[in-house]
VOVEXLO-392154 format. One record per residue (C-alpha): residue in one letter; x negated, y negated, z. Coordinates in steps of 0.25 Angstrom, whole numbers, padded with zeros to 4 digits, always signed. Layout:
AXYZ/...
! end
This chain:
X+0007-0021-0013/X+0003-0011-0001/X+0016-0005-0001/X+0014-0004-0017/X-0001+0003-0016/X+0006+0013-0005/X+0017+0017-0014/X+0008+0016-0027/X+0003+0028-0037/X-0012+0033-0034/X-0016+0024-0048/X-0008+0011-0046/X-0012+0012-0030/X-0029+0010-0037/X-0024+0000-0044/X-0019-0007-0032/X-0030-0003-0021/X-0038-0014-0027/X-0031-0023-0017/X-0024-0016-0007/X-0033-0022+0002/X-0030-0034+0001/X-0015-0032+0002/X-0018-0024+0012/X-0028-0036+0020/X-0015-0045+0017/X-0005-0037+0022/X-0013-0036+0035/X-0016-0050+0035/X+0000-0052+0035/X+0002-0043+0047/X-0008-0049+0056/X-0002-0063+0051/X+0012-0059+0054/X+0011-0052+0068/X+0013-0058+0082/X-0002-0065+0082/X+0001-0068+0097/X+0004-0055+0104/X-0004-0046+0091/X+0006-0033+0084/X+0002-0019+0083/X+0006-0012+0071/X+0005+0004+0068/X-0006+0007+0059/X+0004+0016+0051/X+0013+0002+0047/X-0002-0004+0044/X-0005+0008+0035/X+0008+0005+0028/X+0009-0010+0027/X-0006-0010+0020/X-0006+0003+0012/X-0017+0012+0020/X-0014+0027+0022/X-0024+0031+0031/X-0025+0025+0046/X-0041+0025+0043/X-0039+0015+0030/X-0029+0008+0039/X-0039+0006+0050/X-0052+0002+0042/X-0045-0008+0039/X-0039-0014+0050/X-0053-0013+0056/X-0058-0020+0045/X-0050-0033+0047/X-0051-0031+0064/X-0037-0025+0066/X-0037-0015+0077/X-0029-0004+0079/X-0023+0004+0091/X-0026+0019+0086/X-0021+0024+0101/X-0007+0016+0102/X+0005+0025+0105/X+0012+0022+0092/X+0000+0026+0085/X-0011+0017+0078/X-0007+0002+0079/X-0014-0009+0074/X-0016-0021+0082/X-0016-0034+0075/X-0021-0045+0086/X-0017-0056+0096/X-0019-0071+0092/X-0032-0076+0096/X-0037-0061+0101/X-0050-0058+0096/X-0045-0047+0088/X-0037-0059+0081/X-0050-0066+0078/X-0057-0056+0073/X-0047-0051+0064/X-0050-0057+0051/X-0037-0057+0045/X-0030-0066+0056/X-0044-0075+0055/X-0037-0080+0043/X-0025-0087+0040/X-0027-0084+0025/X-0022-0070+0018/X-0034-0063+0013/X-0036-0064-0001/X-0047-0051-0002/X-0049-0038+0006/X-0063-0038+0014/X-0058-0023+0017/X-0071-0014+0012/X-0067-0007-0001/X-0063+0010+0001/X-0054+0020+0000/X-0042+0017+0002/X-0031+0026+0008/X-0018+0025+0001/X-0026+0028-0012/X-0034+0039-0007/X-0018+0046-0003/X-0014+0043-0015/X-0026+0049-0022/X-0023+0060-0013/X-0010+0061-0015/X-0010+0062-0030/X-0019+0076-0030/X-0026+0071-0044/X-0042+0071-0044/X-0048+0059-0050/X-0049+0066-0065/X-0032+0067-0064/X-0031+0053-0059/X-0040+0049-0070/X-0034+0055-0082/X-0020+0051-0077/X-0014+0062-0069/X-0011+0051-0059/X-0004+0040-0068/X+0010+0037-0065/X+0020+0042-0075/X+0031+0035-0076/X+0045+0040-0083/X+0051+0030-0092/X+0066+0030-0093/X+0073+0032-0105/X+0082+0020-0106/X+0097+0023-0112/X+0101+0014-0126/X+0109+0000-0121/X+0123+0006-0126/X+0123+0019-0118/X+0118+0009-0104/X+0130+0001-0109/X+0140+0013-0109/X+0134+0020-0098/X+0138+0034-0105/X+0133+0044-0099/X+0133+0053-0111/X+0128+0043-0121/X+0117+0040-0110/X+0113+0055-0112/X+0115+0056-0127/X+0104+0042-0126/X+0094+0051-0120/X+0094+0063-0127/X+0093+0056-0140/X+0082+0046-0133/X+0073+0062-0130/X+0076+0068-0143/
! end
């Protein structure tokens, strides 16, 4: 789904902001589940970014903040995020290990979120455009060829097809 929103238009990403906080809660509930709970991970904050759809590092560390996640902003590798040792006090107050069920909502307070501010961004449209359609998808249907010219595969005959098809 996250990889989806990233990749998504500006309208069918709205569409699906809805609950990309969710997906993006579950994901990092997966991640903390799935690392080495006895001797703790770190993981760059640019794979975070990219695993849970966020494009800025700021909307990337609200959030981990929000759910007790810290991160190492001075590592040498650049920002990493430490997920926590079994039984540490960062552990226990981490809500999403506190749990042994996937979240089912997003306590995550409701704002802008990054990808769809780049994407509004990146379409140069003001509001007016995006409302009167100057941001839909267009899509180009393809002009299908009649069953016996697929069945010969003439090249000619495939050609002939079409320009009658335009005319």
């Amino acid at each position: 789904f996250l990889r989806l929103y990233r990749q998504a238009d500006f309208l069918t990403a709205v569409a699906m902001s809805g609950i990309a906080d969710l997906a993006r809660v579950r994901a990092l509930y997966l991640l903390l589940r799935t690392f080495p709970q006895p001797i703790g991970d770190k993981v760059t904050l640019a794979r975070i970014k990219d695993i849970c759809a966020f494009h800025s590092d700021e909307h990337a560390l609200v959030f981990l903040s929000h759910f007790k996640i810290k991160v190492d902003l001075k590592h040498a590798k650049g920002p990493v995020v430490l997920f926590p040792k079994k039984g540490s006090p960062e552990a226990t107050a981490c809500p999403l290990l506190s749990t042994s069920r996937m979240p089912d909502s997003c306590d995550f307070p409701q704002g802008p979120d990054s990808m769809l501010i780049s994407k509004y961004q990146a379409l140069g449209m003001s509001r007016m455009d995006i409302v009167f359609g100057a941001a839909d998808p267009v899509y180009v249907e393809a002009e299908i060829a009649p069953p016996e010219v697929l069945a010969t595969g003439d090249a000619d005959a495939m050609a002939d097809a079409s320009a009658a098809a335009a005319a």
